[in-house]
C-alpha positions in Angstrom: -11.7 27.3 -31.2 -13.9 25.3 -33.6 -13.1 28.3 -36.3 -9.4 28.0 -35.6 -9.1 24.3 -36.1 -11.1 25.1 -39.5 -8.6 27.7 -40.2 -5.4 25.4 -39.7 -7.8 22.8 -41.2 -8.0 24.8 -44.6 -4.3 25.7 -44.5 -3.2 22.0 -43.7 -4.8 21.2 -46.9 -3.9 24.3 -48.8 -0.3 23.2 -48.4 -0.4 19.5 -49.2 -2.0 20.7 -52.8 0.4 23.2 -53.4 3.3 21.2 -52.6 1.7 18.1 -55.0 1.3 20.6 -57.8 4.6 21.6 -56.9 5.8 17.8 -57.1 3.9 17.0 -60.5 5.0 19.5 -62.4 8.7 20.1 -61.5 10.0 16.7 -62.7 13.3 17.3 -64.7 12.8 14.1 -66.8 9.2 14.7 -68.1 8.0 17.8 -70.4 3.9 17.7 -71.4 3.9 18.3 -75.1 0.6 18.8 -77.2 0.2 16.8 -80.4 1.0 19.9 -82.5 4.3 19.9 -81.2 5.1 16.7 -82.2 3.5 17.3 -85.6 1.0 14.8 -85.1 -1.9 15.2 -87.3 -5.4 13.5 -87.6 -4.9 9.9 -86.4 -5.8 7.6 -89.4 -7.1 3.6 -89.6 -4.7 1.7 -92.1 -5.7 -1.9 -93.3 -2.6 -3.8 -94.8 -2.7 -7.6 -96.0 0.0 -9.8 -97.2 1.3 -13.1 -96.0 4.2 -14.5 -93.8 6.2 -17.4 -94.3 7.3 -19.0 -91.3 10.6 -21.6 -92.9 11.5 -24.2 -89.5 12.6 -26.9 -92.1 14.2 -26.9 -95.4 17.8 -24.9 -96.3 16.5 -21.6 -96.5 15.3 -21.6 -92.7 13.9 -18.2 -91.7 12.8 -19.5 -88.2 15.5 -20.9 -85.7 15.0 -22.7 -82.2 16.5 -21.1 -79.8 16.4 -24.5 -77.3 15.4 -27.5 -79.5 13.6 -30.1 -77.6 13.6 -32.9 -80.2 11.5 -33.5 -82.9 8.4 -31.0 -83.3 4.8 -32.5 -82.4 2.3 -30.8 -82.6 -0.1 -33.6 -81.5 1.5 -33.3 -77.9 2.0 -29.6 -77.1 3.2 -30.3 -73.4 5.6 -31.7 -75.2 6.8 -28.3 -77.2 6.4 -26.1 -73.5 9.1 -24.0 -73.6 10.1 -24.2 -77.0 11.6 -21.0 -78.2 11.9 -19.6 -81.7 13.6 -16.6 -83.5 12.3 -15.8 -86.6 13.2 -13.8 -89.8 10.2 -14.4 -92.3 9.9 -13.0 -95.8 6.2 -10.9 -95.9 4.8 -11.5 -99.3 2.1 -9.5 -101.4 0.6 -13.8 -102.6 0.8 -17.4 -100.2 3.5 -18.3 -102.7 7.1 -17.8 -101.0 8.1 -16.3 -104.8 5.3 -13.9 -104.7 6.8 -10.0 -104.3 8.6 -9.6 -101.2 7.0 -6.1 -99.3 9.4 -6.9 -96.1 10.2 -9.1 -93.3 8.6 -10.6 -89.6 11.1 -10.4 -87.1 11.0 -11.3 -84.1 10.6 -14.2 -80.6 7.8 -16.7 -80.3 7.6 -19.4 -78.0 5.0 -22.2 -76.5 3.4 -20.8 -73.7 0.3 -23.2 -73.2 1.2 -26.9 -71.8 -2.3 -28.1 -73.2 -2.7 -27.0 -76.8 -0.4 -25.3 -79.6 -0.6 -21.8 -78.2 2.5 -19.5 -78.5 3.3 -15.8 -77.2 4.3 -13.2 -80.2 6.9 -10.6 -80.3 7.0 -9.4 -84.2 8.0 -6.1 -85.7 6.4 -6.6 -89.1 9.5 -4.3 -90.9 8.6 -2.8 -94.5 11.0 -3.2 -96.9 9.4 -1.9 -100.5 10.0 1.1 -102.0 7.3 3.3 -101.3 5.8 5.1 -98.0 6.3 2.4 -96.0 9.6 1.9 -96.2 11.5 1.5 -92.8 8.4 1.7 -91.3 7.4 -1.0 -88.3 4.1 -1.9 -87.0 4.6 -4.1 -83.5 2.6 -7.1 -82.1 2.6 -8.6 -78.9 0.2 -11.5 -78.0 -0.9 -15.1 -77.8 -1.6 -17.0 -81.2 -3.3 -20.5 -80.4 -2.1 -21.6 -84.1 -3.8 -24.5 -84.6 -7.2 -22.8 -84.0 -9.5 -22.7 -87.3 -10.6 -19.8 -88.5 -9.2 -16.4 -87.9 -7.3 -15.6 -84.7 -6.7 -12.1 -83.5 -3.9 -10.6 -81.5 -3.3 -6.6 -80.5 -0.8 -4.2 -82.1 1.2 -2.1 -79.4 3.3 0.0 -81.1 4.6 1.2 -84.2 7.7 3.6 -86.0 8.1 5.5 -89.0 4.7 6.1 -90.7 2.8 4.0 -88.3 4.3 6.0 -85.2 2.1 5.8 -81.5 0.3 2.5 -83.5 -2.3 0.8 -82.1 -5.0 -1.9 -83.6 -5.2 -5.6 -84.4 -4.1 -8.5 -86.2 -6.1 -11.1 -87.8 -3.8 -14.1 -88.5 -5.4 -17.1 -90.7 -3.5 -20.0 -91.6 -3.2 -20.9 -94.9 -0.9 -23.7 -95.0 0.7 -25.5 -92.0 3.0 -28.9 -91.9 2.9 -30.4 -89.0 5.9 -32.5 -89.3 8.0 -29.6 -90.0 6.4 -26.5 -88.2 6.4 -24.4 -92.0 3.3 -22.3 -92.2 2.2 -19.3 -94.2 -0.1 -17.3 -92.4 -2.4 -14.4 -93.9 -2.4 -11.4 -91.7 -4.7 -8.4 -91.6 -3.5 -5.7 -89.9 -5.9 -2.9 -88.9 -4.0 -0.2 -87.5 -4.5 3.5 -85.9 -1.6 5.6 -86.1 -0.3 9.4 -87.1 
């Protein structure tokens, strides 16, 4: 009796493997592909620097409010909770907003902290130069306490064109910052792993 129960035991099991390797590999919507056949080569470690200009005030705006609450105030973050921004800014080789233009940040960034001057990024840095980069898109999603000193670091998730399956970091340092109108230019150093 106790070899029969073994037996059917053994089977039991047998069958509840074979039907999940059955049910992991028979999905109609998902294929396993190797690198090679996405011609994915060596993965490589990039290091690009320029500067963003982020324009709130002035008449060539690059950054709109999507819900203005009143004047900006940085002195009173609770004050700016909520706030949310799209933004447009020109990426430049120099600080100076007449420095060559290598392509654009695009993208949503709002307060998220009701204690200090904290916001959540969503930016496709977009290259625009002629060159290999062109078209090209390196993504970052994270929180940017801007009125930190020193450097601040947030992750890069994702990437297109020559920076396809992108992942690294960001290290933003503020170069210039007016707190009366909210235009900053930021230096950014972008460390990224991609294809």
């Amino acid at each position: 009796m106790a070899k029969m129960l073994r037996l059917y035991s053994l089977l039991f099991l047998f069958t509840i493997l074979f039907s999940e390797a059955r049910l992991t590999s028979s999905h109609p919507f998902s294929t396993k592909l190797s690198a090679k056949a996405m011609a994915l080569k060596n993965e490589k470690l990039t290091h690009l620097h320029f500067y963003y200009h982020n324009l709130l005030a002035g008449p060539n705006a690059t950054a709109l409010p999507l819900n203005p609450k009143g004047p900006l105030d940085y002195s009173h973050p609770a004050g700016l909770f909520g706030r949310l921004t799209m933004a447009d800014n020109p990426l430049t080789l120099d600080p100076e907003l007449n420095s060559t233009e290598v392509g654009r940040v695009q993208g949503l960034y709002g307060v998220a902290s009701r204690t200090d001057a904290a916001l959540v990024e969503l930016f496709n840095f977009v290259f625009t130069a002629d060159g290999k980069y062109r078209g090209s898109t390196v993504t970052v999603l994270g929180r940017n306490p801007i009125l930190a000193t020193g450097t601040r670091e947030m992750p890069v998730v994702g990437g297109t064109g020559v920076f396809c399956f992108a992942r690294g970091k960001v290290h933003l340092k503020t170069q210039l910052f007016d707190k009366k109108t909210g235009n900053a230019v930021v230096e950014c150093d972008i460390y990224v792993f991609h294809y």
